[in-house]
N, C-alpha and C positions, 0 to 999 in steps of 0.2 A: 526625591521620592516620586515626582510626577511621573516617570518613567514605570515605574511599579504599580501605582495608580491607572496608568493608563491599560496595563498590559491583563490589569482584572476587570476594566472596568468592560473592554472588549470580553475577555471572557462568560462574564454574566451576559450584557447583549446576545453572544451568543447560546447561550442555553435558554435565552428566551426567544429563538428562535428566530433572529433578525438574521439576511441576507449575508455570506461571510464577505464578501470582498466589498461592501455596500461598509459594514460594520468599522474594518482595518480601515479606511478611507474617511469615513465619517470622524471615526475617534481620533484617529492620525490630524487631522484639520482643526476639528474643538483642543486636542493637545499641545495641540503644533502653536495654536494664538493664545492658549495660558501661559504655556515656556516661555513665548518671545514678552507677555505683557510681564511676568515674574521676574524675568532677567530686568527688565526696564527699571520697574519698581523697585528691586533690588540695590540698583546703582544711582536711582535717583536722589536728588536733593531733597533733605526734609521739607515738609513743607509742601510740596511742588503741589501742583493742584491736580486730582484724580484724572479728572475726563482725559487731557494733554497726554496723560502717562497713558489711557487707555488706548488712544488712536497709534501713538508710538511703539506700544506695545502688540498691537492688532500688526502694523506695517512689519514690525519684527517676527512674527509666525509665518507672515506671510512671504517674508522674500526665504522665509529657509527651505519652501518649496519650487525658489526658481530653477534647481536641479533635476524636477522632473523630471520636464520633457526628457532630458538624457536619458536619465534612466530608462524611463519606460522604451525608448529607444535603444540602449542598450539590450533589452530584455525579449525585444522584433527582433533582435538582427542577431540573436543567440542559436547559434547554430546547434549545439545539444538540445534546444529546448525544439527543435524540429522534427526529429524524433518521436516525440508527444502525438502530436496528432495522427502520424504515421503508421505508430503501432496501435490507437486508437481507432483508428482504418482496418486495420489489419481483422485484427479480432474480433470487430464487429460483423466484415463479410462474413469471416469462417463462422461467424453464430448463427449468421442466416443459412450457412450453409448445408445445417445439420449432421454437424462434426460431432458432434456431443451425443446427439440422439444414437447416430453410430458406435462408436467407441462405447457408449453405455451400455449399448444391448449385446454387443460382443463380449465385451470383458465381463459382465454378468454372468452368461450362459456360460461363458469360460471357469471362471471362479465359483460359480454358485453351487458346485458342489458342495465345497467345503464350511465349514462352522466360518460365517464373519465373509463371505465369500462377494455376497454384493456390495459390502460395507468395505472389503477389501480395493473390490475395482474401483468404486465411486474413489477411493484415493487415489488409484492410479491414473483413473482418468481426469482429475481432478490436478494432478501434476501435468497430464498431457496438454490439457486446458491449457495453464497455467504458462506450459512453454510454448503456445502454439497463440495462445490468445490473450489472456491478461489478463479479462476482462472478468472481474470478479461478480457483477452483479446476474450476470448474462452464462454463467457457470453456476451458481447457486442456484438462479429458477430453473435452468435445462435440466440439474442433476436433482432437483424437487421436484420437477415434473414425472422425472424418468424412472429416476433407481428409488423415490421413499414410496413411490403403490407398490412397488415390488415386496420393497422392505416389512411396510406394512401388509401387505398380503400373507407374506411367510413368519408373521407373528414376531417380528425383530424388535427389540426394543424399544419406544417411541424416544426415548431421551439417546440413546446410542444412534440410530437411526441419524435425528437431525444436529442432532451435534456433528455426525460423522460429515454431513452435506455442507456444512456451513463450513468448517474448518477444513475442507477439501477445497471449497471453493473460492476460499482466500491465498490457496496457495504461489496465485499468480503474481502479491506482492514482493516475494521475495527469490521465488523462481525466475532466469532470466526467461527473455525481456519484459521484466516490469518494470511500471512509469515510476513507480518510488524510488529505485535504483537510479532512473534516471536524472529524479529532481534532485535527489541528495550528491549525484556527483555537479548538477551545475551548481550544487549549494556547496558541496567541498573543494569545487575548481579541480575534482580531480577525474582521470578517463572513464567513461562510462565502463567503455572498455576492461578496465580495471576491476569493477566493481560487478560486472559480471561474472567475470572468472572468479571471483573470490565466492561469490552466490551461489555456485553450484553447488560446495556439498554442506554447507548449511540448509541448503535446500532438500538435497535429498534426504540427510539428516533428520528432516522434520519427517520427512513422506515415511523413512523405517520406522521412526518413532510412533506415527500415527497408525501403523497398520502392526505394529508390536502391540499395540496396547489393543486395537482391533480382536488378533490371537491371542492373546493374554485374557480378555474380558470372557470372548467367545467358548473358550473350554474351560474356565473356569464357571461359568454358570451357563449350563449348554440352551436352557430357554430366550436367553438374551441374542442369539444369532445363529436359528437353526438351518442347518444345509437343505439346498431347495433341490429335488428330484430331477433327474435328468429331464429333460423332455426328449424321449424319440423325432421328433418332428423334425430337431435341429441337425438331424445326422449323428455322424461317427464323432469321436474324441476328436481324428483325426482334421475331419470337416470343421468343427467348429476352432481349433485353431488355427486353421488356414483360414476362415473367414476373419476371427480377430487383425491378424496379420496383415490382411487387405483393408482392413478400415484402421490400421495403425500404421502402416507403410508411409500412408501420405501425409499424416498429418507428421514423422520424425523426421519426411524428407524436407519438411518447411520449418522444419527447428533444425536441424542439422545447415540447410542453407544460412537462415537469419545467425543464428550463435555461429557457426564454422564458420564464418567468413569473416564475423568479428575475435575469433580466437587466433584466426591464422591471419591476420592483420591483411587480407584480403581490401573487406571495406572499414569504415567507421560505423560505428551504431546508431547515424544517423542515413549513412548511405543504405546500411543493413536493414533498415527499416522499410527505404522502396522496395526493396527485394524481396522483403514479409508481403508487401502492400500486390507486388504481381505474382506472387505466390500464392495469396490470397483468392485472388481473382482466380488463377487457374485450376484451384481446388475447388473453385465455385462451378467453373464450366464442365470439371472433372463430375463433377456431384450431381449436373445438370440443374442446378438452381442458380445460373447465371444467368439476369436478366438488367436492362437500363433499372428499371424501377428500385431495382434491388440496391443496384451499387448507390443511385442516388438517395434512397435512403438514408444507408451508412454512411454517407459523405455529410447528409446534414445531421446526422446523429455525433460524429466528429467532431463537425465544427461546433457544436452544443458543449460536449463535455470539453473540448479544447478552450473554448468562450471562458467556459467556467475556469478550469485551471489558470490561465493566463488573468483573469477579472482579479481572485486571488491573490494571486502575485505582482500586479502592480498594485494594491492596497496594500498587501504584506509589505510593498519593499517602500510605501510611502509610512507606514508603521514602523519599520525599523530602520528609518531614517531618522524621524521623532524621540524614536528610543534613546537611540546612540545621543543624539543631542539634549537631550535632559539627561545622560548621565548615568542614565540606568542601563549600560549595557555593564559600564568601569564597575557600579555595584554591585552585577551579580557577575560578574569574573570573580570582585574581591569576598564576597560569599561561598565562591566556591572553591575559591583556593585558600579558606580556612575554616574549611569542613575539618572536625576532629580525624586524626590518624593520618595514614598517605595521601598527599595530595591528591596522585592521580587516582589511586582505589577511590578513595573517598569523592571525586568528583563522580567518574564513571559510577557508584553505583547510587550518586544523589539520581545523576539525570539520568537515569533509566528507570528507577522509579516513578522522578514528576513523568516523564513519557508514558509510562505506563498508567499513571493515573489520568493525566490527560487527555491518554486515549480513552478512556470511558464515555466523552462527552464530547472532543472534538473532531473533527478528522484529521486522517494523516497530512493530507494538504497545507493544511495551518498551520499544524506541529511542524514541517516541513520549510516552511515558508519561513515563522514567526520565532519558533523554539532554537531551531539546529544554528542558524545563524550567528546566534549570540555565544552558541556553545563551542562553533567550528576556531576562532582563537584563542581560545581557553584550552583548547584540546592540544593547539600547536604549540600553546606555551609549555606543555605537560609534554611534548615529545610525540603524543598518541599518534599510530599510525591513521591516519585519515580511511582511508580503506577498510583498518578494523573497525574502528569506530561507526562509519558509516553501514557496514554490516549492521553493529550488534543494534545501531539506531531502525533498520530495516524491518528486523527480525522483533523488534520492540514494536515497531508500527503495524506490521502484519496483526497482533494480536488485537490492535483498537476495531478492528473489525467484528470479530467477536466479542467482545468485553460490554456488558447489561448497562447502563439502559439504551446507547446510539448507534452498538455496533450493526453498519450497515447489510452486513450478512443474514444478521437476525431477523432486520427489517424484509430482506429479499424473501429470504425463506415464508414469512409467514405468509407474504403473500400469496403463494402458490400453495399452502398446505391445506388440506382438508378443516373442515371446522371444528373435528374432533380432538386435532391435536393442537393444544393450550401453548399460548405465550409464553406460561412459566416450563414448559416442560423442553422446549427448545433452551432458553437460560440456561437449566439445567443441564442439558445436554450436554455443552459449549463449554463446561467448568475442565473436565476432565482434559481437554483438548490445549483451554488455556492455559493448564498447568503444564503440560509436556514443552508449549512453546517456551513457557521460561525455565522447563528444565534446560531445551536447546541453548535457547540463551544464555543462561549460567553457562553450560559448558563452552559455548564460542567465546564466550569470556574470559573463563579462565585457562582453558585449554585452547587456546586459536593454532598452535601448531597444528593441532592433529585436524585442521579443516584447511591446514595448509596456509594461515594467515598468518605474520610476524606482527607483534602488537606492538612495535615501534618501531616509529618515523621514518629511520633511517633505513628500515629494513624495504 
């Protein structure tokens, strides 16, 4: 049981707000010399005299992390995990870029005729983000800055409104190239590659679903997203399509480069990722806000979020070293393979639950890290395609972004919204949104054919 012990006793640490990769590393080291002093004491002679067993026991925790250094060496010299900073490069120029502010005001004046019409683009550009950039937090304040004065201007619901920003702005987890997709293929050993192609129409999947319930809400109660008046100023129908066009051109020909190349086995998606990275740049120079200051910016904005990722994951992987060796990985395998009813139903809808609860309080990162790992042979012992599974684990994480009280969206959003609009009313917002994601998910669950995924192994 020290392995289960340990794996909540991190969890509370972090809801009291201590550092995560600081947290995995601490608790991995005080666990790591209980194991080894319990094993000792365990085998010792009655009798024997405490202190002897302690220092023996101390010496025993401590050589089970002579493996380390490999590790963590392993984990430098992980060519998938390359990628990470790459695409985190990426996304970051195109923010500075003012790809979002474009695309916003375009597809607005485009759409805004119709009932749901700003609420409609902020999803679509919210998917363009999403395959263009990643970057979720840098998506949610651009589209709070941009499209909720608008929203709010034209009387749009304040709960519709920022629900619709938050859950647009997250779309970059499960849309390719996102970083999620990519830790969970170096966490399943399986091609990134892979796991993109499989992403796309769960992806899009979400994007119809979000803007169905958009027209669905909108004509059903027509004060909740009223159609905003043409402006003359903007030109002809005509005009104002050809201007969308020109500020959508560029940003599909750097998702058509980055995915097409990894579709058509051109490059790998870690090589795909320079190609984002001078793609990036050129749409900078394209935009005329290509400058030194700029790029080095992004670069040490990179190296920050990469720091952190990476800090995570050697703690995580010195935590589920500790795990495995007290034994608690063998007890929740044997937990979950005698969950009542089918094994595999019955496993697949245990851990999509705790993921789902999980995500309320931690980040995907740690669920990523801490969670999937222990699940990914349990999965193989069940047949599970790695690939499906890794999906419906994606599309489960997407939602800890939204979900009350940690989701990180909430927190972006609020900071850019006016002081009028309430904490609790963004919450709210986000409920509606939450529920359509695990409608998607129930359906890629039980229906993976029709998104084009075989939900076993061998397929």
């Amino acid at each position: 049981m020290i392995g289960i012990i340990m794996f909540f006793t991190a969890l509370v640490m972090l809801l009291f707000g201590f550092p995560v990769a600081f947290t995995f590393a601490a608790v991995s080291v005080l666990f790591g010399l209980i194991a080894g002093f319990v094993e000792i004491y365990t085998y010792a002679d009655e009798g024997a005299a405490l202190m002897p067993l302690i220092v023996e026991g101390i010496d025993e925790g401590i050589a089970m992390f002579d493996f380390m250094p490999f590790r963590i060496m392993s984990i430098m010299q992980n060519t998938i995990l390359m990628a990470v900073p790459m695409f985190i490069f990426m996304g970051i120029v195109l923010q500075k870029t003012g790809l979002a502010e474009r695309l916003l005001e375009s597809m607005g004046f485009l759409f805004g005729e119709i009932r749901g019409g700003v609420a409609i683009s902020t999803v679509l550009v919210g998917s363009l983000l999403a395959a263009s950039t990643g970057v979720v937090g840098a998506s949610v304040v651009a589209m709070g800055v941009i499209s909720l004065p608008v929203m709010m201007k034209y009387k749009y619901n304040t709960q519709l409104a920022t629900g619709t920003i938050c859950a647009s702005g997250t779309l970059g987890q499960i849309i390719p190239p996102s970083i999620v997709l990519i830790i969970l293929g170096d966490v399943f050993q399986v091609p990134v590659g892979d796991l993109f192609k499989a992403a796309i129409w769960p992806g899009l999947a979400l994007v119809g679903a979000y803007i169905l319930y958009i027209v669905i809400v909108s004509y059903l109660n027509k004060d909740m997203a009223p159609a905003i008046p043409a402006d003359p100023a903007r030109g002809s129908k005509g005009k104002q399509v050809l201007r969308a066009l020109i500020d959508i051109i560029p940003s599909l020909t750097l998702i058509l480069l980055v995915l097409g190349s990894i579709f058509a086995g051109v490059a790998t998606p870690t090589e795909s990722s320079a190609v984002g990275c001078l793609g990036a740049i050129g749409l900078a120079i394209l935009y005329k806000s290509f400058n030194i200051g700029m790029i080095k910016d992004a670069a040490l904005e990179s190296v920050k979020i990469t720091s952190m990722v990476f800090g995570i994951l050697i703690g995580a992987t010195a935590f589920s070293m500790v795990f495995t060796y007290t034994g608690g990985e063998e007890l929740v395998e044997h937990f979950m393979l005698s969950l009542p009813g089918d094994e595999k139903w019955g496993f697949i809808i245990f851990t999509m639950l705790a993921i789902l609860i999980l995500g309320f309080f931690i980040d995907f990162v740690e669920i990523s890290y801490i969670i999937v790992p222990i699940l990914v042979p349990i999965a193989a012992n069940l047949d599970i395609n790695p690939v499906w599974f890794a999906i419906l684990i994606a599309m489960n994480l997407q939602t800890s972004f939204l979900t009350p009280p940690f989701g990180f969206s909430l927190f972006y959003l609020k900071g850019v919204v006016p002081a009028t609009v309430r904490t609790i009313q963004i919450y709210k917002g986000v409920i509606p949104f939450i529920a359509i994601q695990i409608v998607v998910l129930l359906l890629i669950a039980f229906y993976p054919e029709f998104f084009g995924i075989n939900p076993s192994a061998s397929g």
